[in-house]
C-alpha positions as CSV (number, residue, x, y, z in Angstrom):
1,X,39.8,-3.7,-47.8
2,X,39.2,-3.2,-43.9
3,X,39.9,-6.6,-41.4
4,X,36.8,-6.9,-40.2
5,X,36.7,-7.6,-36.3
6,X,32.3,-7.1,-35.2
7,X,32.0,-10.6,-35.2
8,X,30.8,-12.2,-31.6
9,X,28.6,-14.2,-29.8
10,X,26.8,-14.8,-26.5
11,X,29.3,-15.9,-23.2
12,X,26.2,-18.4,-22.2
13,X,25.4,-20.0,-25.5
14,X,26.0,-23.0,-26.2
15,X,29.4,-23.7,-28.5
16,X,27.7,-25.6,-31.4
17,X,25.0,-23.0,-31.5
18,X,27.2,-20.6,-31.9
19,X,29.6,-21.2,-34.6
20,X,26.6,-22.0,-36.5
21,X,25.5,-18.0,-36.6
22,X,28.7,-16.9,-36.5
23,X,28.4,-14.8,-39.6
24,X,25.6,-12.9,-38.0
25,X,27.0,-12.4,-34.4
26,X,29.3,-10.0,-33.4
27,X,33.0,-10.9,-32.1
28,X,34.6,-9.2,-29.4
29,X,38.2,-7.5,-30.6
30,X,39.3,-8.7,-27.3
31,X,38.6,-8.4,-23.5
32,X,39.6,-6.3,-20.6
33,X,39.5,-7.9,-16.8
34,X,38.6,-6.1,-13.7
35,X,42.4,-5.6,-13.5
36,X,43.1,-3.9,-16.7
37,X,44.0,-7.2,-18.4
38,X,43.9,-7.7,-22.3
39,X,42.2,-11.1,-22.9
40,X,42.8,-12.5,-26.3
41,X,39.7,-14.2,-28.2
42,X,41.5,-17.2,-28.5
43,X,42.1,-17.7,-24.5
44,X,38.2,-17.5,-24.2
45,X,37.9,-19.9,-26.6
46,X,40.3,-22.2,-24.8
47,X,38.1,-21.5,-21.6
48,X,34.8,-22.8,-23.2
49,X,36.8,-26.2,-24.7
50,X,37.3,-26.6,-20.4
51,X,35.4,-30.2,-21.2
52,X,37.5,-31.1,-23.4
53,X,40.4,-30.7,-21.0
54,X,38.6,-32.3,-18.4
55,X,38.6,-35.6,-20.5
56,X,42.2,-35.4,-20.9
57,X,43.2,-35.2,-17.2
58,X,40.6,-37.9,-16.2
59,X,42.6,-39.9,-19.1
60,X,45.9,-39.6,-17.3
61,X,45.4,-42.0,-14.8
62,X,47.1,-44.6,-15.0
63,X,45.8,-48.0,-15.9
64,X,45.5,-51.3,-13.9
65,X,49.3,-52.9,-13.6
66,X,47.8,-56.5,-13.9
67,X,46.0,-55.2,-17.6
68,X,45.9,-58.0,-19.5
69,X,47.7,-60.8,-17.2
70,X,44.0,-61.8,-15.3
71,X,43.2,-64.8,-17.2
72,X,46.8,-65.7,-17.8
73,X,47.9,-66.0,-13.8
74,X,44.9,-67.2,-13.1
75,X,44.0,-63.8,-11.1
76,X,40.5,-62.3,-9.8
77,X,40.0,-58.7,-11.2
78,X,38.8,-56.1,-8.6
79,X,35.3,-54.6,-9.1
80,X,37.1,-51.2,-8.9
81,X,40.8,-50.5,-10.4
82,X,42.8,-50.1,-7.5
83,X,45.4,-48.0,-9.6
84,X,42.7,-45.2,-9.9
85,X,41.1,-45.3,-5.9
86,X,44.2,-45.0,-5.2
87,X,44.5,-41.7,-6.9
88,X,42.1,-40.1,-5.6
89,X,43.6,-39.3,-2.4
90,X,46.1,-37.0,-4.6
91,X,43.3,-35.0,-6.1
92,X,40.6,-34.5,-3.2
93,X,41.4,-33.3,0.3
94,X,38.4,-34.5,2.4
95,X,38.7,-38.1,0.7
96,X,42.3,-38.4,1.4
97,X,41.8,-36.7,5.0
98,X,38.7,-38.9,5.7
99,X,41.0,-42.1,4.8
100,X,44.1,-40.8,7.2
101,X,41.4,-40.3,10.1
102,X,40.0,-43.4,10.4
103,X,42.8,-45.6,9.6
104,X,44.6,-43.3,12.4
105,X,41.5,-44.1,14.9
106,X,41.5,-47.5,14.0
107,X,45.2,-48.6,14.2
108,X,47.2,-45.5,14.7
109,X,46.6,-45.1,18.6
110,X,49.0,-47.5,20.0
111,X,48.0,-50.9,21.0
112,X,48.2,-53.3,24.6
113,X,48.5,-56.5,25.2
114,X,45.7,-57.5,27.8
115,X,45.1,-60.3,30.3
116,X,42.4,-62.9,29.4
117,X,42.5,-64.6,33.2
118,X,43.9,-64.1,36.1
119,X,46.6,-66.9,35.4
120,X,48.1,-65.2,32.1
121,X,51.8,-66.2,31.6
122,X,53.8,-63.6,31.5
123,X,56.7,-65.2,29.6
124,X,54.3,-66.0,26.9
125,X,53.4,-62.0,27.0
126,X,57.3,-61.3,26.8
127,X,57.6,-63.5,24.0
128,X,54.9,-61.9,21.6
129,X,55.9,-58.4,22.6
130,X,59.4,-58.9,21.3
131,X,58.2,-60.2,17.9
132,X,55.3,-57.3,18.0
133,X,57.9,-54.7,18.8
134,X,61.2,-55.2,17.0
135,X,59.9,-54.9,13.6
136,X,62.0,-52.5,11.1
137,X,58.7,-50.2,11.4
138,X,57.1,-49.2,14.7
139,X,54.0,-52.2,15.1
140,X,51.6,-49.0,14.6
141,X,52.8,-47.4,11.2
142,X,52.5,-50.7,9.6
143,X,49.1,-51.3,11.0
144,X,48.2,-47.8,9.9
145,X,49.5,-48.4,6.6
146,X,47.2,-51.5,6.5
147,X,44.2,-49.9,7.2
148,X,44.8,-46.3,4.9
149,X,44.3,-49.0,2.0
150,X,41.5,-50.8,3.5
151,X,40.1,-47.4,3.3
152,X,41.1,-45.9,0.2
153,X,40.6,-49.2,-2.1
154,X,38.6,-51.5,-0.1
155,X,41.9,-54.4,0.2
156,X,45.1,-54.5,2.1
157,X,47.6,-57.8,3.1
158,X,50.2,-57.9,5.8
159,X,53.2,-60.1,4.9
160,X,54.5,-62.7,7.4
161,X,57.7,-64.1,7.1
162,X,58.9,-66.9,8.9
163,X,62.2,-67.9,10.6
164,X,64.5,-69.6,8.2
165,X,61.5,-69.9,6.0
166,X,60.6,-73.1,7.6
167,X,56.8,-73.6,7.7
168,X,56.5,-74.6,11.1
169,X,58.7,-71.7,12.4
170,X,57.4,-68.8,14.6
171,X,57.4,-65.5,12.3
172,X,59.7,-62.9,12.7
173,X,58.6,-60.3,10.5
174,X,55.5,-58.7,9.9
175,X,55.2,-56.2,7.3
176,X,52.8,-53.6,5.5
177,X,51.9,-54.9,1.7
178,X,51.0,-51.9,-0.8
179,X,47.2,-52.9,-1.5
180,X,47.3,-51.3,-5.2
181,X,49.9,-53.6,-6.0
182,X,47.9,-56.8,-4.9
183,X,45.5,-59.2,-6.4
184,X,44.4,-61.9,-5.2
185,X,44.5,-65.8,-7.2
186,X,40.9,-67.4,-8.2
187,X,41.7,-70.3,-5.9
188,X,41.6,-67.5,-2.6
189,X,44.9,-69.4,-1.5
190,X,47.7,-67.1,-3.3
191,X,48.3,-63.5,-4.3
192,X,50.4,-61.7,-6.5
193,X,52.1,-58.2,-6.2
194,X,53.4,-56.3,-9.3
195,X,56.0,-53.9,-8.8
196,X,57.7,-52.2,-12.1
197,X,57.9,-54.9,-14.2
198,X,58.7,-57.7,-11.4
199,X,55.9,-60.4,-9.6
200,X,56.1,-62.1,-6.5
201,X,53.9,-64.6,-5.1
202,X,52.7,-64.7,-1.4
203,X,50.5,-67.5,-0.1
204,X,47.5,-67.2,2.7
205,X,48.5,-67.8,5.8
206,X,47.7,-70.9,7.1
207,X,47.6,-72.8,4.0
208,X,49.1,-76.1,3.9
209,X,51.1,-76.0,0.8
210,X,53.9,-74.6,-0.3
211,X,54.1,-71.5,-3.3
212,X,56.9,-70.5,-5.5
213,X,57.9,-67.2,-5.0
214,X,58.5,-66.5,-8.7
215,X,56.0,-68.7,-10.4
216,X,53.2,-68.8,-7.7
217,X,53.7,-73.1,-8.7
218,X,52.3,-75.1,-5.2
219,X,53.8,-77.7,-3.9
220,X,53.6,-80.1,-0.8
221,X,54.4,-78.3,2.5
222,X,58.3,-78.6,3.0
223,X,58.8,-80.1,-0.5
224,X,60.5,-76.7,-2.1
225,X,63.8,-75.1,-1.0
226,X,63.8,-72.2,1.8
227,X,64.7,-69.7,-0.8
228,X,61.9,-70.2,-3.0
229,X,59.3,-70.4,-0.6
230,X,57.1,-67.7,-0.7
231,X,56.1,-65.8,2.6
232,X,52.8,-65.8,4.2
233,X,49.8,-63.2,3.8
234,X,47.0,-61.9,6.4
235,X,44.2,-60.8,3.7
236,X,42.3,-58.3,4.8
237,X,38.5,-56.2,2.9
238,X,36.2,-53.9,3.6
239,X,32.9,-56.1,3.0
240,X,31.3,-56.3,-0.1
241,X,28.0,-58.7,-1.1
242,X,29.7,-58.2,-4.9
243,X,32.6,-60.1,-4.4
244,X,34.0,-62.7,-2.4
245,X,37.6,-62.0,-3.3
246,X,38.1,-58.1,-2.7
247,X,36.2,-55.3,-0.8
248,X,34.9,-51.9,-1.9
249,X,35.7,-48.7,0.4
250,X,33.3,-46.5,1.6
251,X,34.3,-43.8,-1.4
252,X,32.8,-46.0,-3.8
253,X,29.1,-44.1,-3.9
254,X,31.0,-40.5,-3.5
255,X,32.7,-41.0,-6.8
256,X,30.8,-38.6,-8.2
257,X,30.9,-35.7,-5.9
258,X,35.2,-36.4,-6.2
259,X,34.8,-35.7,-9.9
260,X,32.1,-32.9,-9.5
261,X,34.7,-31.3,-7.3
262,X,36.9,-31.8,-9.7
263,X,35.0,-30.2,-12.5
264,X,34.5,-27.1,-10.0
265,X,38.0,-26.5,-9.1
266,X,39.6,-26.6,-12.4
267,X,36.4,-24.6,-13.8
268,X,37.4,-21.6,-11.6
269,X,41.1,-22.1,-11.9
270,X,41.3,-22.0,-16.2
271,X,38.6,-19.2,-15.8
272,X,40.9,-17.0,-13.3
273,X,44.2,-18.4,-14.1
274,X,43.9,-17.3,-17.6
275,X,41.7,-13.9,-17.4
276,X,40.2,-13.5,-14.2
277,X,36.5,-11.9,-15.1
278,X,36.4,-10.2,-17.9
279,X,35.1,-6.5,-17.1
280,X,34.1,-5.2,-20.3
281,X,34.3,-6.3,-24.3
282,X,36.4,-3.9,-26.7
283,X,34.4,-3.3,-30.2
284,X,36.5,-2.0,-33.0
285,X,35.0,-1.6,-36.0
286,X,35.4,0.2,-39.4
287,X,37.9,0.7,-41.7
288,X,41.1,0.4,-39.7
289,X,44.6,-0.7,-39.9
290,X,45.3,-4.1,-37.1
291,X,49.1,-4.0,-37.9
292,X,51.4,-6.9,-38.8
293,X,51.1,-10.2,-36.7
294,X,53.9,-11.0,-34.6
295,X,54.9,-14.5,-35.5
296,X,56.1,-15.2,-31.6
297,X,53.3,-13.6,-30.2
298,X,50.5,-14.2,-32.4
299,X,49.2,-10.3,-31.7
300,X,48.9,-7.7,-34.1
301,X,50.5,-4.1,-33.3
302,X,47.0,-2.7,-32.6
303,X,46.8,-5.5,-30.3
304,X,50.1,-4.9,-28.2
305,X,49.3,-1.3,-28.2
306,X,45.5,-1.7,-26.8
307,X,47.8,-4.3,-23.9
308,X,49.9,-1.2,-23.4
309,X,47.4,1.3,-22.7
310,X,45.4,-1.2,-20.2
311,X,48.6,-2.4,-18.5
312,X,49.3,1.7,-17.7
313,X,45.6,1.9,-16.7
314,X,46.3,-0.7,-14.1
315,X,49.2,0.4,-12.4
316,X,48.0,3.8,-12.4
317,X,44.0,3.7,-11.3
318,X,41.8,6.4,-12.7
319,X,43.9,7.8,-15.0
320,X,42.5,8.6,-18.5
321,X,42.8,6.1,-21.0
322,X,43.3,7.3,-24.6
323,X,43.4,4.9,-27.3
324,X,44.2,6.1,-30.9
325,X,43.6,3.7,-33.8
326,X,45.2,4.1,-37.2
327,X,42.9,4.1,-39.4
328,X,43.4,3.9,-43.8
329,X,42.6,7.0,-45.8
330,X,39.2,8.6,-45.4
331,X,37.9,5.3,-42.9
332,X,35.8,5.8,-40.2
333,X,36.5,3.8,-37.2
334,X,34.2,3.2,-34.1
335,X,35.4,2.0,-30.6
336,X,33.1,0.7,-28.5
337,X,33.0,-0.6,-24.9
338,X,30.6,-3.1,-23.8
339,X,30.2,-4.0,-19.8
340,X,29.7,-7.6,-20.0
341,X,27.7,-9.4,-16.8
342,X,29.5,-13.0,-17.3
343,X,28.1,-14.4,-14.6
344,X,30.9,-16.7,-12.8
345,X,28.1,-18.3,-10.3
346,X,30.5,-18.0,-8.0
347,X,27.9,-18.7,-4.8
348,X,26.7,-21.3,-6.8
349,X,30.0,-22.9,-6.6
350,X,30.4,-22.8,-2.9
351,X,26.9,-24.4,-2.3
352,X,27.9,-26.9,-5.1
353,X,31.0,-27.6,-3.5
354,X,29.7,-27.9,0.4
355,X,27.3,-30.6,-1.1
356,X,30.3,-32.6,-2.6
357,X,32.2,-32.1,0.5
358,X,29.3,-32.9,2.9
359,X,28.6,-36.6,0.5
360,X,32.4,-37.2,0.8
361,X,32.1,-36.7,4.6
362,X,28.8,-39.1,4.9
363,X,30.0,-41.8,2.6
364,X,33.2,-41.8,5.3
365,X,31.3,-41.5,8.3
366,X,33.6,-39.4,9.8
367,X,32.4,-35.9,11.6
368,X,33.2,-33.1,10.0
369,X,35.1,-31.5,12.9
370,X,37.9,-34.5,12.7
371,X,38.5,-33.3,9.3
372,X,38.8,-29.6,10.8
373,X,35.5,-28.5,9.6
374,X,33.8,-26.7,12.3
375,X,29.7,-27.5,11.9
376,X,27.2,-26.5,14.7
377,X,23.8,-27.9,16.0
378,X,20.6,-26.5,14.7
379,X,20.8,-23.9,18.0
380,X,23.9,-23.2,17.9
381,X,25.8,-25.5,19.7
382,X,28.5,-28.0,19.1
383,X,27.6,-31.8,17.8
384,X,31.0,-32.9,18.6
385,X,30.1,-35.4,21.4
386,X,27.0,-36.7,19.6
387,X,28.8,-37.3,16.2
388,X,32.1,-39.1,18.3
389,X,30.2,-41.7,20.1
390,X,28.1,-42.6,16.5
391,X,31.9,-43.1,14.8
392,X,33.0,-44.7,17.3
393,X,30.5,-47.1,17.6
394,X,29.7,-47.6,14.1
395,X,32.8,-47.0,12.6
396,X,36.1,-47.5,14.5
397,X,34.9,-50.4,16.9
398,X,34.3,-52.5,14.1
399,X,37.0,-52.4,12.1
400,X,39.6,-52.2,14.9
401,X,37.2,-55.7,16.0
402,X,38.1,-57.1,12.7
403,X,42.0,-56.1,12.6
404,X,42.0,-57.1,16.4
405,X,40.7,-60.6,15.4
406,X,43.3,-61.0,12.7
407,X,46.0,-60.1,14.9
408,X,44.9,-62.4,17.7
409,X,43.6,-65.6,15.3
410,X,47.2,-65.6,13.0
411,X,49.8,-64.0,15.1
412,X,49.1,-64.9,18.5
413,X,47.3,-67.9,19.2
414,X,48.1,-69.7,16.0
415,X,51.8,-68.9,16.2
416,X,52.3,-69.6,20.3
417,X,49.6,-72.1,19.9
418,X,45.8,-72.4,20.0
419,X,45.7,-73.3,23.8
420,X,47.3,-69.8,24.5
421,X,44.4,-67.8,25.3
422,X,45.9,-65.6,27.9
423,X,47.0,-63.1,26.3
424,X,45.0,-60.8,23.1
425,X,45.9,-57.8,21.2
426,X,44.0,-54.8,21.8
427,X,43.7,-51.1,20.2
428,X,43.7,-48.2,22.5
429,X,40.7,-45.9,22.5
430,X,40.1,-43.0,20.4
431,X,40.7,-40.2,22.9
432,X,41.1,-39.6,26.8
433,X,37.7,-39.0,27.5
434,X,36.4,-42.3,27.1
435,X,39.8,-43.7,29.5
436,X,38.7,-41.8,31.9
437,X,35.0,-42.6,31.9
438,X,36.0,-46.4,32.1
439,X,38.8,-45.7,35.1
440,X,35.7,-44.0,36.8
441,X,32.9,-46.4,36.3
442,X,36.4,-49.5,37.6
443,X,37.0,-47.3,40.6
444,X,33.3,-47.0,41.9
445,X,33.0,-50.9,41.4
446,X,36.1,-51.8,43.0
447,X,34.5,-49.5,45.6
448,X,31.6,-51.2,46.0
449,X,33.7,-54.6,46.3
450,X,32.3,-55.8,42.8
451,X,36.1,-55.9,41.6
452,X,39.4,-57.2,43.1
453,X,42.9,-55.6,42.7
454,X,43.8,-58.1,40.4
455,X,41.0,-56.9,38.4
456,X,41.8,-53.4,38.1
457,X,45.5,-54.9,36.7
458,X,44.2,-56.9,34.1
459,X,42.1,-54.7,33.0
460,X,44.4,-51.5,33.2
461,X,47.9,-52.8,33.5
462,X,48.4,-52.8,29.9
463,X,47.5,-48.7,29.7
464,X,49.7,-47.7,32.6
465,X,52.1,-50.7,33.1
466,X,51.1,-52.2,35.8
467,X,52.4,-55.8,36.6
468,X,50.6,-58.5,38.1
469,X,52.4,-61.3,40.6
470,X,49.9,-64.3,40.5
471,X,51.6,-65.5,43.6
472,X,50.2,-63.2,45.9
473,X,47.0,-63.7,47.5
474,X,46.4,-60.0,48.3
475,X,45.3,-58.9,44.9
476,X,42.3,-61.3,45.4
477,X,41.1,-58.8,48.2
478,X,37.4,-56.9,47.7
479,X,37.2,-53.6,49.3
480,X,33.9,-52.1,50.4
481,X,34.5,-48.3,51.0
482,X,38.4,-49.1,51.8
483,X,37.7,-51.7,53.8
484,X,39.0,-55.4,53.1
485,X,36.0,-58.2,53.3
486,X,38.4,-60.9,53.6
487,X,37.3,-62.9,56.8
488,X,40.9,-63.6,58.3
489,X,42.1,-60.2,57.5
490,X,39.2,-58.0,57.1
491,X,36.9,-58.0,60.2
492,X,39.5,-58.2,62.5
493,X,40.9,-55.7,61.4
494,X,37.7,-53.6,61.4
495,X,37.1,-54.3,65.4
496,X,40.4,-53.2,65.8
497,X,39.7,-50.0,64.4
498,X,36.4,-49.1,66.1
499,X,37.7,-50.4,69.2
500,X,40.8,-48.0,68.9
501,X,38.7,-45.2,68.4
502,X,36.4,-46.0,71.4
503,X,39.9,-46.1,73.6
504,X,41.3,-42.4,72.4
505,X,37.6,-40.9,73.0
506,X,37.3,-42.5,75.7
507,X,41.4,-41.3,77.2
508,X,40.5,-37.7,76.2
509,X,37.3,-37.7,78.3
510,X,39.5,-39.4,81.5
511,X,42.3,-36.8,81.2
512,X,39.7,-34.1,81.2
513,X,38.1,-34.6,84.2
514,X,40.7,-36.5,86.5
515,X,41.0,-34.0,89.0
516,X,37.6,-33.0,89.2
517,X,36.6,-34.9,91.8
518,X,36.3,-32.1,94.4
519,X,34.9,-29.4,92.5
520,X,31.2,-29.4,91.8
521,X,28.3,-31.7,91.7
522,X,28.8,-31.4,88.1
523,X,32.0,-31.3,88.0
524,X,32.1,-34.3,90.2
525,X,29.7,-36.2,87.9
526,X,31.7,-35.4,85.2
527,X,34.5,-37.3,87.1
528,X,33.0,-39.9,87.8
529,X,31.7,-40.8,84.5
530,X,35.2,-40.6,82.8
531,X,35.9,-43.1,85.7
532,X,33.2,-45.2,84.6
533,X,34.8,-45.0,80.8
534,X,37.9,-45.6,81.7
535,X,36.9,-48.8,83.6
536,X,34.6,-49.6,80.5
537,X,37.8,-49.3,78.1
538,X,39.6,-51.6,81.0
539,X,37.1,-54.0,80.3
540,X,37.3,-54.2,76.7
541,X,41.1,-54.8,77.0
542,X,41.8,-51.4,75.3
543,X,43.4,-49.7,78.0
544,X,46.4,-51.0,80.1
């Protein structure tokens, strides 16, 4: 009795619709690719269970660390599991390129310590600066750090750890917290990090009690040993009117373009990876002998031979192909080859992908051409400028205003004292262009004697190191035009000037016609009127 191998059904139907008429559709033998490939039945099968697959990888990600230990530590679960945001750097390239440019913009730029008035003490400026900058990290990767998880899932902390651990001591370290592993306590005093299978405590900064380290247990400020004091925390969200404990990142609305994607990409990868597109179905039927199975292999001999044939084909285009089929005794067998259209939607894939990659971009806020996507203006021309000053307004100034804030509020005035308000911390600016512009617009208003030199230092001696000596009167100068408008040295100095310049117009003209004086009449009046200048110049006292 023959194997019977018509059986088949439509590439586009539904799965369910057709293994119910599977008796009275026809099945493909097997199928050849555009590059001579045999593609097993069973592969294309595996191609249409993609869903299925999909589940399982969105299955693999692994579950929140605190699982089960809310209610027991007294804990506030986030609105979002920070163990998935987190992932989702790893698996989309504009979400985790979006996050790396604006926490570089914000905190990644460098940063200056600038003046507040005139009188700013400059050892209290040496003093912060050494804490700021001997850190184990540079002061900018650990503020970058801080704000890539503000971005990615919405919460961040910076750990402050005290001399000695004495609560009254200046801090000496400041460090970068891992946001996933954070959650914050229901009484918004504490927090708790989860690493392996280890917790430690950290309190909020500030807060006038003392936390165990180990069992997040408060005590009275001073009351526990050194040791088991737990280290201070600046808490830091992305607002969100959901929750006052945690924030929610600007991905959050996105999440479905990032799994879209997802669906996309690994759509075209199974359907490529495993058989490219399929060029045309192979139809055997009749009475015909398929061959033993290979138990390894899972083919049939008729099978391995057809792979043979189509492998040869490929490395040797347009050469005849000549398949021979054993057949039983007296069988007829029919071989048949069916173009197939399977239609990949391939341009449907790119438009579906540019609108997941353009809703990732405008839930960030970041232009395109930061993420090194090159977009152009409805004629033709670059938006470059346009979109920069929108993110930088809307986007980096605020959050580098909130970080600044932080910085200034816990590290510097609280720690060198709430009176010290001469010095604040202060991010540099996104790129040169904007420098530039602001040394322009200082430089025509020191021109116009609306700033003094001491101005221009406070303002720019951070940037370009210059240093300001309080004790000199000098820098308190206005210039108009170059000039000095200070009374005692200013407009005495500018009668000097005009009055020299009378004096060497006035010699060049008396040199000239000295010895004229017996020549013409108009050489003689030309002597005598440098005569009469000379005696003028006498008279002003600029000429000896």
């Amino acid at each position: 009795m023959a194997r019977q191998f018509i059986r088949t059904r439509r590439l586009d139907a539904p799965r369910a619709e057709t293994d119910s008429a599977r008796d009275s559709a026809r099945r493909p033998f097997c199928f050849v690719t555009k590059t001579r490939k045999i593609v097993p039945v069973n592969i294309m099968d595996q191609y249409y269970s993609q869903k299925a697959k999909e589940k399982e990888i969105s299955q693999q990600i692994r579950e929140d660390r605190f699982l089960n230990r809310y209610v027991e530590m007294g804990l506030v679960q986030p609105l979002y599991n920070p163990e998935r945001l987190a992932f989702l750097p790893e698996i989309n390239a504009y979400h985790a390129r979006a996050c790396q440019v604006k926490a570089r913009d914000t905190a990644g730029l460098g940063w200056d310590l600038i003046p507040t008035r005139s009188e700013a003490s400059g050892k209290v400026k040496a003093e912060i600066e050494q804490f700021l900058t001997s850190q184990l990290l540079p002061l900018t990767v650990i503020l970058y750090r801080h704000q890539y998880d503000l971005e990615v899932i919405g919460h961040g902390g910076l750990e402050v750890v005290r001399a000695g651990y004495v609560p009254t001591a200046r801090p000496v370290i400041l460090s970068h917290i891992p946001g996933h592993t954070l959650r914050i306590h229901e009484s918004n005093n504490k927090f708790a990090q989860k690493r392996g299978s280890k917790i430690r405590w950290f309190k909020r900064i500030g807060y006038a009690k003392d936390v165990d380290k180990d069992t997040g247990k408060e005590y009275p400020l001073g009351s526990i040993a050194p040791e088991r004091r737990a280290s201070e925390a600046i808490w830091n969200t992305l607002y969100s009117q959901r929750s006052d404990y945690y924030g929610v990142p600007d991905i959050i609305p996105a999440l479905g373009a990032i799994h879209g994607d997802i669906a996309r990409r690994d759509y075209n990868i199974t359907f490529f990876d495993n058989f490219g597109v399929p060029a045309y179905a192979v139809f055997i039927t009749g009475d015909f002998d398929p061959g033993e199975e290979d138990p390894n292999t899972g083919r049939t001999d008729l099978e391995e031979v057809i792979e043979s044939h189509f492998s040869e084909l490929a490395k040797n285009p347009h050469s005849t192909l000549i398949l021979s089929i054993p057949s039983r005794e007296g069988g007829e067998v029919k071989i048949q080859f069916v173009p197939l259209s399977v239609e990949v939607k391939d341009a449907s894939f790119r438009l579906y992908r540019k609108d997941n990659r353009d809703e990732i971009i405008s839930a960030h806020g970041v232009p395109p051409y930061r993420l090194g996507i090159a977009e152009t203006g409805s004629l033709g021309g670059s938006t470059a400028k346009e979109s920069t000053e929108i993110y930088k307004s809307s986007i980096v100034n605020p959050r580098q205003e909130i970080l600044e804030a932080l910085i200034n509020q816990w590290i510097i005035r609280h720690e060198w004292g709430f009176a010290t308000t001469d010095w604040a911390f202060k991010f540099r600016e996104i790129d040169m262009e904007d420098e530039l512009r602001d040394i322009e617009i200082a430089a025509r208003l020191f021109d116009m004697g609306a700033m003094r030199i001491r101005d221009l230092i406070r303002i720019f001696g951070g940037r370009f190191g210059l240093e300001d000596d309080p004790d000199d009167p000098l820098l308190d100068l206005r210039f108009v035009k170059g000039q000095p408008l200070s009374p005692d040295a200013g407009l005495s100095q500018q009668a000097t000037d005009v009055l020299k310049s009378l004096q060497e117009k006035l010699l060049r003209e008396a040199v000239k016609y000295a010895n004229a004086g017996s020549g013409s009449d108009g050489d003689g009046a030309r002597s005598r009127a440098a005569l009469a200048l000379v005696s003028g110049a006498k008279s002003l006292g600029t000429v000896d």
